[in-house]
C-alpha positions as CSV (number, residue, x, y, z in Angstrom):
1,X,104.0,-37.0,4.6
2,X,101.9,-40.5,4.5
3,X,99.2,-40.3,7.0
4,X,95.7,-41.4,6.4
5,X,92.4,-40.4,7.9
6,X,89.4,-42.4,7.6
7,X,86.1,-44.2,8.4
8,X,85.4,-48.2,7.7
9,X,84.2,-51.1,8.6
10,X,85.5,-55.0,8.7
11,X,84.8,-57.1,6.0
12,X,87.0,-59.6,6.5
13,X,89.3,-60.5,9.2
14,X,92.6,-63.5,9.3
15,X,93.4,-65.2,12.3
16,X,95.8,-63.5,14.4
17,X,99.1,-64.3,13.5
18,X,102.8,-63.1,15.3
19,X,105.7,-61.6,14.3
20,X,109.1,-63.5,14.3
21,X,109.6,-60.9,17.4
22,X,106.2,-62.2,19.3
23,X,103.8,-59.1,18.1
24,X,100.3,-59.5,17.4
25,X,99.5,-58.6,13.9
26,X,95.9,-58.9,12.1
27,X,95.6,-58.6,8.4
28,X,91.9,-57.0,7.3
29,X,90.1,-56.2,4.2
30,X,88.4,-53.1,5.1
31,X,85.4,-51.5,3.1
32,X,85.0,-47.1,2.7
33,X,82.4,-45.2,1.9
34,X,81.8,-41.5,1.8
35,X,80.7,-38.5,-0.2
36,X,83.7,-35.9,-0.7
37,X,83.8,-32.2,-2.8
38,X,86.3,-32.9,-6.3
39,X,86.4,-29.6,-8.1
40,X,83.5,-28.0,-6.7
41,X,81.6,-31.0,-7.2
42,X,80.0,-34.0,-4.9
43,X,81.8,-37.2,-5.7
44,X,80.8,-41.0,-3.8
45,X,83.7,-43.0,-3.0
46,X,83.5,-46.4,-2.1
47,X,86.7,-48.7,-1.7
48,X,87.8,-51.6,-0.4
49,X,91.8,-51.8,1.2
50,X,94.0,-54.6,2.7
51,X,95.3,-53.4,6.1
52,X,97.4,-54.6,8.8
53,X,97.5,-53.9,12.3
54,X,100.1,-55.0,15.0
55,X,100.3,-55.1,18.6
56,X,97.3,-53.8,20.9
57,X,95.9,-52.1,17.6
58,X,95.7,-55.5,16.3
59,X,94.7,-57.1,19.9
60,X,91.4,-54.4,19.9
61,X,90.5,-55.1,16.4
62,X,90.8,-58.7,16.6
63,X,88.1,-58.7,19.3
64,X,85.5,-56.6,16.9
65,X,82.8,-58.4,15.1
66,X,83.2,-58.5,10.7
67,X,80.6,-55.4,10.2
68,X,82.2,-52.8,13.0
69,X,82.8,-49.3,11.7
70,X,85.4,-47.6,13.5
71,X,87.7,-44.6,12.5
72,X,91.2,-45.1,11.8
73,X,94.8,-43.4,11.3
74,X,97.5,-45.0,9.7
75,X,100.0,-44.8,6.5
76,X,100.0,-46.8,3.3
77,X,103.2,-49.3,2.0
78,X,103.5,-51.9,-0.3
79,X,102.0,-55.2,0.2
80,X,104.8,-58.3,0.9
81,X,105.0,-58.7,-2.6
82,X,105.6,-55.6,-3.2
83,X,102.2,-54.9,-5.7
84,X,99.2,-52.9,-4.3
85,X,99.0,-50.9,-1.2
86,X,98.5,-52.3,2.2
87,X,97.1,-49.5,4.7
88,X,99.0,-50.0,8.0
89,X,96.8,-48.9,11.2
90,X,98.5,-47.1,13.7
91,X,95.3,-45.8,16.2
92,X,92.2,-46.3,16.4
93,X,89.2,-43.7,16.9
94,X,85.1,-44.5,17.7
95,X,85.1,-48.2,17.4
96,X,80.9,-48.3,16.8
């Protein structure tokens, strides 16, 4: 399975740009913070992850100010060139 679950918040956005078939898409840098249990112990995480969106995901997003925190679902690929991750956000959940 590659589902993710998670809060974050813009910190950079690209102009919209479209698909060769016409669809929105949005590329974001998107920053994470939380506190999560790691063998039985308390353990901050803070991250920062490229992520696309396309279509109305990408259409809502685009219309949020650099800052929003919203929660998200999605799944992770590669990047176009094929080094790093990129997440790839499929819904949206509590836009702040």
């Amino acid at each position: 399975m590659n589902r993710v679950q998670l809060s974050a918040r813009i910190i950079e956005r690209k102009s919209m740009r479209y698909t060769p078939a016409g669809v929105p898409a949005l590329d974001l840098v998107l920053e994470h913070e939380s506190t999560v249990t790691e063998a039985q112990q308390a353990r901050k995480v803070k991250l920062d992850i490229k992520a696309v969106a396309l279509g109305p995901v990408a259409e809502q997003l685009n219309r949020q100010d650099t800052g929003t925190t919203f929660g998200l679902v999605g799944f992770l690929g590669a990047t176009r060139t094929g080094r790093g991750l990129l997440l790839h956000i499929t819904e949206l959940n509590d836009i702040v």
